[in-house]
C-alpha positions in Angstrom: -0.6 -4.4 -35.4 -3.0 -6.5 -37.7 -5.8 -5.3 -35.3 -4.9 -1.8 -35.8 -4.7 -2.3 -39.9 -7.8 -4.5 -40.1 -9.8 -1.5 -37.6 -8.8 0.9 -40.0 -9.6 -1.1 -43.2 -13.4 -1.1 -41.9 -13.0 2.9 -41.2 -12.1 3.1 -44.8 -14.7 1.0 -45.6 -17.3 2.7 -43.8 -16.1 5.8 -45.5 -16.3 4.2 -49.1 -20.0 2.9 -48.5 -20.9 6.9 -47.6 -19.4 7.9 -50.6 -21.1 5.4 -53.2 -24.7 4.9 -53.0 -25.7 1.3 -53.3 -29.1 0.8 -54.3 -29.8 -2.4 -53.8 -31.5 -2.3 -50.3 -30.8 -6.1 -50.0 -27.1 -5.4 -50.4 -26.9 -2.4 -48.0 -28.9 -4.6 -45.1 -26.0 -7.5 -45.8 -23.5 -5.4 -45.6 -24.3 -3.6 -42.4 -25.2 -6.5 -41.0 -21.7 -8.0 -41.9 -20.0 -5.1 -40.4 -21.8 -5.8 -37.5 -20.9 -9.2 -37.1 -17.2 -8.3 -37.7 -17.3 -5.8 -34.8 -18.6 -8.1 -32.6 -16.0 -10.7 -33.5 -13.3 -8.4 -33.3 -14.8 -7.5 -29.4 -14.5 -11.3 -28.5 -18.7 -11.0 -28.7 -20.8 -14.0 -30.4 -20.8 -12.5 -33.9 -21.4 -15.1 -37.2 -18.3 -16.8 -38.2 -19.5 -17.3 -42.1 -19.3 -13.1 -41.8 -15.6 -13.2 -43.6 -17.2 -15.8 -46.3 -20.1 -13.8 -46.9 -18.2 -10.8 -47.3 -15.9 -12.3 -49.5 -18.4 -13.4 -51.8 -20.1 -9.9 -51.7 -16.7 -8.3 -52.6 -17.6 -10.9 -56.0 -21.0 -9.0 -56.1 -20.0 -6.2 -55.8 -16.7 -5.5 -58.4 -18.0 -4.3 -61.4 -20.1 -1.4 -60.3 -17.9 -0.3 -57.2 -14.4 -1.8 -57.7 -12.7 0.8 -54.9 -15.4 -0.8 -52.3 -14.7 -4.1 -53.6 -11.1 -4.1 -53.0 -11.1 -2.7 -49.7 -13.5 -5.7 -48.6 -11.1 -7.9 -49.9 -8.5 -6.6 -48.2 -10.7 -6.3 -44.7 -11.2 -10.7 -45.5 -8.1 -11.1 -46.0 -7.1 -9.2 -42.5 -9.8 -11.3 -41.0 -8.3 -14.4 -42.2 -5.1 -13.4 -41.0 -6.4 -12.6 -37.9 -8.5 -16.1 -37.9 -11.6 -14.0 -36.9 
């Protein structure tokens, strides 16, 4: 069940990064890149374990200018903690 929630919190996420356009190129490379390592650790692959940290701390970043996107990483973290992934 937590799988299923935490796959569908990255869907919504995905679909919340198409709607707001984030112009920082640096932040668009982390955060694909983050999403990337989350799918691989969610696939048992070799993906980085600082991911959930780093996306954390870009949830921080990211609050005043996209709050919506900002909670839904939070909550994706927080499935990911509760996942231990």
């Amino acid at each position: 069940m937590q799988i299923q929630q935490l796959q569908q919190l990255i869907q919504q996420l995905h679909v919340e990064l198409s709607e707001n356009q984030i112009d920082d190129a640096q932040v668009q490379a982390q955060l694909r890149t983050l999403l990337q390592d989350i799918d691989k650790q969610m696939n048992n692959q070799a993906g980085d374990p600082a991911a959930n940290d780093e996306l954390s701390n870009l949830a921080i970043e990211l609050e005043a200018e996209f709050p919506r996107l900002s909670s839904t990483l939070r909550e994706v973290t927080d499935q990911l903690s509760k996942l231990g992934i």
